[in-house]
C-alpha positions, 0 to 999 in steps of 0.5 A: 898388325896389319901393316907388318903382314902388308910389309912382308907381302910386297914384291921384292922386299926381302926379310933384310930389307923388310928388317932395315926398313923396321930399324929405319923408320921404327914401324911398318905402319911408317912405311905404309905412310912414307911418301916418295920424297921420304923413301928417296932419302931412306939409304940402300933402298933400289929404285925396285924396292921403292917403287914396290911400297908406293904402288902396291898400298892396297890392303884387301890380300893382307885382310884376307890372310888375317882373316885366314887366320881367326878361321885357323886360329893362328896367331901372329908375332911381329918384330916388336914383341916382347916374346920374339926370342933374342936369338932369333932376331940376331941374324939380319934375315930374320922374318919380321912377321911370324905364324904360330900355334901354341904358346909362348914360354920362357926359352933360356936355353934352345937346341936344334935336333934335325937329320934324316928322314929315313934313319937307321934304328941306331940314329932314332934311339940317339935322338929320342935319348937326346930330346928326352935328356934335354926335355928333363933338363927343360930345354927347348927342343928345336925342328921341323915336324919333318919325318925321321930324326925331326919327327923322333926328336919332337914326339921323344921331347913331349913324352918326356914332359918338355917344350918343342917347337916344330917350324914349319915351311907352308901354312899353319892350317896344313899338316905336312907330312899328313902323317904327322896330323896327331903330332902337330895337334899335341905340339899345338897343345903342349909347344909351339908352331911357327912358319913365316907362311900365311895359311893357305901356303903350300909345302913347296920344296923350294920353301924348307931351305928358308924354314931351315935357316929358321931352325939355325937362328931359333937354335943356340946349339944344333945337333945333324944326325945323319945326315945326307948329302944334300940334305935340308938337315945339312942346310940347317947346319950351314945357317946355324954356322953363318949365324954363329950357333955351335953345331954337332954333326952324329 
């Protein structure tokens, strides 16, 4: 594990290339190992990138973040596990190492419920009819934890017994919105939370459009309520799209 977590840590080694580097040579812990006769022959791979796995082998950052880890109780999901949801390894951005809290459970079927975060009274009762319908139907409910119609569509799936899973754009051992520390805590409980960020990331703006695109691939059908111009919610629509999700805008 420790080498799936140093592959994601490296300088200019994106998800595609963190995800063809698996496919190429099976195994993070080869790609620790390959030496630079070996990287020379790996196709597509810039003379940046190559030189990002040779020069930084060191390992002290990936040990401090999985010690950050058994402290917060957080959990890891690496390419290679059985759990990691089939859709959500379609797109060729996929994370290869996830953070979660929670549990795992069978998701045959998924939707996405995500919108504004300032909504009208008319916008909250059609998410909390529609989280609810799908939770009875045990259907997974998809989003971000954020305040609004994400808040709504989680908190509606839980009371109606459901599953849900809140992605998330910093740290698992940050509540953000801090607002929604109960909520986190029964998702926790009773669902699951994930983000590609180690503990101790931040809730920086320019992560949630990564989460977004998180939400798109974990959803088999996302539903945008509304949604403002601009918005991450309509980010959210336009990865689900790319990935080939259906996607229903309210």
């Amino acid at each position: 594990m420790i080498y799936w977590i140093w592959l994601t840590q490296l300088p200019v080694i994106g998800p595609v290339t963190a995800r063809y580097l698996i496919e190429e040579l099976k195994d993070a812990e080869n790609v620790y190992k390959a030496d630079a006769g070996y990287l020379a022959e790996v196709p597509g791979l810039s003379e940046r990138q190559r030189r990002s796995i040779l020069q930084n082998h060191s390992l002290e950052k990936t040990k401090r973040i999985l010690e950050d880890c058994q402290n917060n109780n957080i959990s890891i999901l690496c390419w290679n596990d059985k759990r990691y949801p089939a859709r959500a390894k379609k797109p060729s951005d996929a994370s290869v190492v996830l953070y979660y809290k929670g549990y795992f459970k069978n998701m045959n079927q998924t939707v996405g419920i995500v919108g504004a975060r300032r909504c009208s009274q008319e916008s909250k009762q059609k998410t909390v009819a529609l989280a609810s319908e799908y939770a009875q139907k045990q259907v997974t409910v998809v989003s971000g934890m954020a305040k609004g119609i994400d808040s709504y569509a989680h908190t509606a799936c839980l009371n109606a017994g459901g599953y849900t899973v809140a992605i998330l754009g910093n740290g698992l051992d940050i509540c953000y919105p801090s607002e929604h520390n109960k909520l986190m805590k029964c998702i926790e409980e009773k669902g699951l939370l994930i983000s590609e960020y180690p503990p101790g990331i931040p809730p920086d703006k320019y992560r949630f459009p990564r989460r977004n695109r998180l939400i798109g691939s974990w959803s088999d059908k996302l539903f945008v309520i509304e949604a403002g111009r601009g918005s991450g919610a309509l980010i959210t629509a336009e990865y689900s799209r790319k990935y080939g999700r259906e996607v229903e805008m309210m």
